[in-house]
C-alpha positions as YAML, in Angstrom:
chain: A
units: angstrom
residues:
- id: 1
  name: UNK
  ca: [9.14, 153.44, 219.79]
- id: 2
  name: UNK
  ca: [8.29, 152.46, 216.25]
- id: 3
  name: UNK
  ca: [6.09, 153.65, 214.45]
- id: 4
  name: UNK
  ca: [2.50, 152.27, 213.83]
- id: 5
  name: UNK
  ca: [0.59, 150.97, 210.45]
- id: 6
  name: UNK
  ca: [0.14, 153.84, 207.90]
- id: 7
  name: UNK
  ca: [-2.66, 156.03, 208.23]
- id: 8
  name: UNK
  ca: [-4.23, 157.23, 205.13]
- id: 9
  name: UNK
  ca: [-6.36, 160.89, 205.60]
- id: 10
  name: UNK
  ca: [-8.27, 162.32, 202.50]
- id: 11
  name: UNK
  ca: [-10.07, 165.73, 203.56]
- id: 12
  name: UNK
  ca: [-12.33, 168.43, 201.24]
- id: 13
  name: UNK
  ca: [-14.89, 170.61, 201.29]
- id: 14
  name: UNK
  ca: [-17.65, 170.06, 198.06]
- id: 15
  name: UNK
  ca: [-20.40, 171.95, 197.08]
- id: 16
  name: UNK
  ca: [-23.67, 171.30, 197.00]
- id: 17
  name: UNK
  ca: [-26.99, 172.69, 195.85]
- id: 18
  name: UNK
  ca: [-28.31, 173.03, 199.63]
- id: 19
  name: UNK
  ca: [-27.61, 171.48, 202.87]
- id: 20
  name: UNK
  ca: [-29.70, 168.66, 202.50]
- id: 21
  name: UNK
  ca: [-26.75, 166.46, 201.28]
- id: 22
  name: UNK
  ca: [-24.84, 163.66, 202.92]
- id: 23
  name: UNK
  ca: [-21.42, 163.52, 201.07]
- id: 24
  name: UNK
  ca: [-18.61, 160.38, 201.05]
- id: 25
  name: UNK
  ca: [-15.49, 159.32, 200.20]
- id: 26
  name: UNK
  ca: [-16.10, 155.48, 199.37]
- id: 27
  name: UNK
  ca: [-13.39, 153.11, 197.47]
- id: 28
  name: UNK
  ca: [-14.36, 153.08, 193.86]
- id: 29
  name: UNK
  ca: [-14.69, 149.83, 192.24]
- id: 30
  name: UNK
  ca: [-11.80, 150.61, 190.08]
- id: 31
  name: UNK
  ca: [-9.42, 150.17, 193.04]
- id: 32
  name: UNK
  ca: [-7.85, 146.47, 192.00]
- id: 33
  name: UNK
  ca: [-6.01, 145.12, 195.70]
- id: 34
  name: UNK
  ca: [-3.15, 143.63, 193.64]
- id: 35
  name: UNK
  ca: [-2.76, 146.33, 190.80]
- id: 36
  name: UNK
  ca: [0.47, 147.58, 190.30]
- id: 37
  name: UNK
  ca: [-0.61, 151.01, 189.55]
- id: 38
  name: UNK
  ca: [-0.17, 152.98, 192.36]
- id: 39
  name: UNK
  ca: [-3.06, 155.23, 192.73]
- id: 40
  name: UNK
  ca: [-6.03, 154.81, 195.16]
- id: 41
  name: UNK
  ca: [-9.21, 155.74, 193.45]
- id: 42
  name: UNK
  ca: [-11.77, 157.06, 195.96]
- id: 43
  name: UNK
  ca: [-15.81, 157.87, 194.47]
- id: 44
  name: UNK
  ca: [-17.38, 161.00, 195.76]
- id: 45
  name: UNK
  ca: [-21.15, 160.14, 196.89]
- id: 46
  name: UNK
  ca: [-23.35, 162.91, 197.31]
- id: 47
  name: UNK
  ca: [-27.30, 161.83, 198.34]
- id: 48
  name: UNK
  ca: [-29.73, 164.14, 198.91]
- id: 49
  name: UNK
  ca: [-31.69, 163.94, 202.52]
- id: 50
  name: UNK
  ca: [-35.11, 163.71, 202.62]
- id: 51
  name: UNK
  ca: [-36.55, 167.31, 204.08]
- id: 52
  name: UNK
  ca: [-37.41, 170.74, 202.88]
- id: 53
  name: UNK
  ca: [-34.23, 172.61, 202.55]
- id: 54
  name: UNK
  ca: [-33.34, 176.26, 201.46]
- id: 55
  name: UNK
  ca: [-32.09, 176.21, 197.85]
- id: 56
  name: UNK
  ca: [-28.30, 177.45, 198.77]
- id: 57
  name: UNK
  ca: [-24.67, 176.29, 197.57]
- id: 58
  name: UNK
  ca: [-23.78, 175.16, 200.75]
- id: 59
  name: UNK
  ca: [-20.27, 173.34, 201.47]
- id: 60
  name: UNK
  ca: [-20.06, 169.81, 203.37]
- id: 61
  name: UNK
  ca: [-16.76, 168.47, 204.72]
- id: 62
  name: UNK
  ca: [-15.85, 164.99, 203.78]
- id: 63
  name: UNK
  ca: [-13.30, 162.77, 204.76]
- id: 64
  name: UNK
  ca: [-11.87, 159.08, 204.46]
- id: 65
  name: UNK
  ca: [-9.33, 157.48, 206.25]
- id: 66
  name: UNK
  ca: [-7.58, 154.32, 206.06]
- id: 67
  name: UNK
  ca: [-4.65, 152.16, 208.58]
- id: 68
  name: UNK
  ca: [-2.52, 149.52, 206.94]
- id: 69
  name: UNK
  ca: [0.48, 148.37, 205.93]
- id: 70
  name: UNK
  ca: [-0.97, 147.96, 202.19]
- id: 71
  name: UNK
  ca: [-1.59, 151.82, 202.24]
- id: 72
  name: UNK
  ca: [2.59, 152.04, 201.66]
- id: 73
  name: UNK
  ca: [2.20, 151.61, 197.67]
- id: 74
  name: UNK
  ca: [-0.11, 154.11, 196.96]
- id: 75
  name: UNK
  ca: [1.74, 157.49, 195.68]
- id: 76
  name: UNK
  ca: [-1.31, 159.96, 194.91]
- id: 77
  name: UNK
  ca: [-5.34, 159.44, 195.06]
- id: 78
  name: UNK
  ca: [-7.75, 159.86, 191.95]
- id: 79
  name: UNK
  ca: [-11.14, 161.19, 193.42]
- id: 80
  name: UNK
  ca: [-14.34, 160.30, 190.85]
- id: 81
  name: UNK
  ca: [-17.14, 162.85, 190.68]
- id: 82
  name: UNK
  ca: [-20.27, 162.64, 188.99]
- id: 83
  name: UNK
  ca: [-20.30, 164.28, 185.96]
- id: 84
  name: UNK
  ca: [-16.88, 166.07, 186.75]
- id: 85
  name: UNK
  ca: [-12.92, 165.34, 185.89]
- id: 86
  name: UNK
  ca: [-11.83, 162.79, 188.26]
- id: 87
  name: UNK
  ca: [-8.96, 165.24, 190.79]
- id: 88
  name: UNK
  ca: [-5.78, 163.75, 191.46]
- id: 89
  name: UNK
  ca: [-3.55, 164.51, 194.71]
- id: 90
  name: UNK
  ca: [-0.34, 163.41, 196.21]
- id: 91
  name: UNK
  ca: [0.02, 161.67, 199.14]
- id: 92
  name: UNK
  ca: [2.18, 163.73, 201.39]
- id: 93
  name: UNK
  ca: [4.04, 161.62, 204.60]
- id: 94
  name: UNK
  ca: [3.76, 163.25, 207.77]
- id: 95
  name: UNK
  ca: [5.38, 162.44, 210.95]
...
């Protein structure tokens, strides 16, 4: 049997200042659908819940995962973090 569309998986762990935090992988607008560059830029949201919280460096997964056949061109991912280095990673296939 063939297989199916790609599947794109992008997985961390980030740190934030408590555990009141909701944390995403989003598309950042720099991703251009017809660029020729073959990096997918991802943004790293982090918003704050509302709530009283203890004041601990916690760590929150995040994730973001993609099918399609466009996902093919796309050799590494540049992640964008506020007021941080953007982090670059290869894209491994897996089987």
């Amino acid at each position: 049997m063939p297989p199916g569309e790609p599947t794109l998986r992008v997985s961390g762990e980030v740190e934030v200042p408590h555990p009141g935090y909701r944390v995403d992988l989003v598309p950042a607008i720099t991703t251009q659908p017809d660029s020729p560059d073959a990096t997918l830029a991802l943004q790293l949201e982090k918003e704050p819940l509302d709530g009283v919280f203890p004041q601990v460096i916690s760590v929150c997964s995040v994730e973001y995962e993609k099918t399609g056949l466009e996902l093919d061109r796309f050799d590494q991912v540049r992640i964008f973090r506020l007021e941080q280095d953007p982090v670059e990673v290869s894209i491994e296939d897996v089987y």
